[in-house]
C-alpha positions as CSV (number, residue, x, y, z in Angstrom):
1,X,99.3,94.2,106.3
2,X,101.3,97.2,108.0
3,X,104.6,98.9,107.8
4,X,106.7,99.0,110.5
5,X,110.2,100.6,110.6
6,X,112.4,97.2,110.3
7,X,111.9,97.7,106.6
8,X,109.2,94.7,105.8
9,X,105.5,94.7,105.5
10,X,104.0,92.4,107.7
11,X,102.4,89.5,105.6
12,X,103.8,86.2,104.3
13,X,105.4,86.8,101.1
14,X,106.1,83.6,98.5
15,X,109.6,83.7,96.7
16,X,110.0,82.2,93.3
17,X,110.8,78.6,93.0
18,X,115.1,78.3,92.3
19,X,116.5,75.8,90.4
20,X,119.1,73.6,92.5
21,X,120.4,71.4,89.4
22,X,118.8,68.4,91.2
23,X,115.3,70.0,92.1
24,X,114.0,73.3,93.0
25,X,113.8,75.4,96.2
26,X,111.0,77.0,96.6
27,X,109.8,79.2,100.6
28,X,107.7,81.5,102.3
29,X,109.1,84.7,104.5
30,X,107.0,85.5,107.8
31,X,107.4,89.1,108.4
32,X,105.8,90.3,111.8
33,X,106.5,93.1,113.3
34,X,108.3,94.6,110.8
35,X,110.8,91.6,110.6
36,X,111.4,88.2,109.2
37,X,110.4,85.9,111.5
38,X,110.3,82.7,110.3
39,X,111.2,81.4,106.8
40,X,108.7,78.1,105.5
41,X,110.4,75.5,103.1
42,X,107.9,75.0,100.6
43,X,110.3,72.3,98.4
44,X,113.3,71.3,97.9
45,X,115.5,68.6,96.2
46,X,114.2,65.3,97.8
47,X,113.6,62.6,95.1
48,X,117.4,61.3,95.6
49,X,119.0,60.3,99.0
50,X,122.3,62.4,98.8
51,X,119.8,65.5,98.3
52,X,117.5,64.8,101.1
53,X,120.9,64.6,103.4
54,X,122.1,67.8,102.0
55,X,119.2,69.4,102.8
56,X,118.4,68.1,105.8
57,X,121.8,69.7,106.8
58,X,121.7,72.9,104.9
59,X,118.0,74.3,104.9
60,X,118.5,74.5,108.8
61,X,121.0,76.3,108.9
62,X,120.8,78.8,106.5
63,X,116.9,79.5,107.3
64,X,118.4,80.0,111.1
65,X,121.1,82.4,109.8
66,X,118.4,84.3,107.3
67,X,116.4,84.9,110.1
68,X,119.4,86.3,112.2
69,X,120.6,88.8,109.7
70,X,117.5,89.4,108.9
71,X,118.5,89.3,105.1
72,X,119.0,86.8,102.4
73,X,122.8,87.8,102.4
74,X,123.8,84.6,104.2
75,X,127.2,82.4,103.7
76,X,127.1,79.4,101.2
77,X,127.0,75.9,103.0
78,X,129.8,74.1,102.0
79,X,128.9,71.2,100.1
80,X,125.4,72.3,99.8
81,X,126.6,75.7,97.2
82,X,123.4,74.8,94.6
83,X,120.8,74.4,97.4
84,X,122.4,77.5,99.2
85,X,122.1,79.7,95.8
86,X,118.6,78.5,95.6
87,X,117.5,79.3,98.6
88,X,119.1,83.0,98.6
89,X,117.3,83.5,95.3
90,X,114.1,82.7,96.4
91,X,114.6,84.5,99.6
92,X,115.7,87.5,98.1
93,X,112.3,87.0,96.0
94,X,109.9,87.0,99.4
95,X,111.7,89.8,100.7
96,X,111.8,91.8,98.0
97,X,108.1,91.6,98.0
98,X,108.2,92.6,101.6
99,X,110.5,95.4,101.2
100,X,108.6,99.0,102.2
């Protein structure tokens, strides 16, 4: 692993699993370069139907946005707040780890 001057440690860093009320959220942060470049859903809430179409909707979009700020300090998803709160917490986890 190296340092670069983004802030992160290159490396793919495992955040803690979140509890989501109906499951738990659980993903990985890619860090090359010195920056987050992709984020891996490890689980999620997907044992009932309205929580695999919440997630289907939500995880995309706030991975996408995470990986544009570059930070887990992204919006909440309406209608998705519990998943969204998950995912930030177990973001925030990875790149905590990742943090120089």
């Amino acid at each position: 692993m190296t340092a670069r001057a983004s802030g992160y440690v290159d490396g793919v860093y495992t955040g803690p699993a979140a509890d989501a009320y109906y499951g738990l959220v659980q993903l990985q942060a890619v860090i090359e370069n010195g920056r987050l470049s992709a984020i891996k859903i490890l689980q999620y809430p997907s044992d009932r139907r309205t929580s695999v179409y919440i997630n289907r909707q939500a995880l995309p979009l706030l991975r996408d946005e995470a990986v544009s700020a570059q930070s887990a300090k992204v919006d909440i998803v309406s209608g998705a707040t519990l998943t969204s709160r998950a995912f930030i917490r177990s973001l925030g986890g990875a790149l905590k780890q990742a943090a120089l």
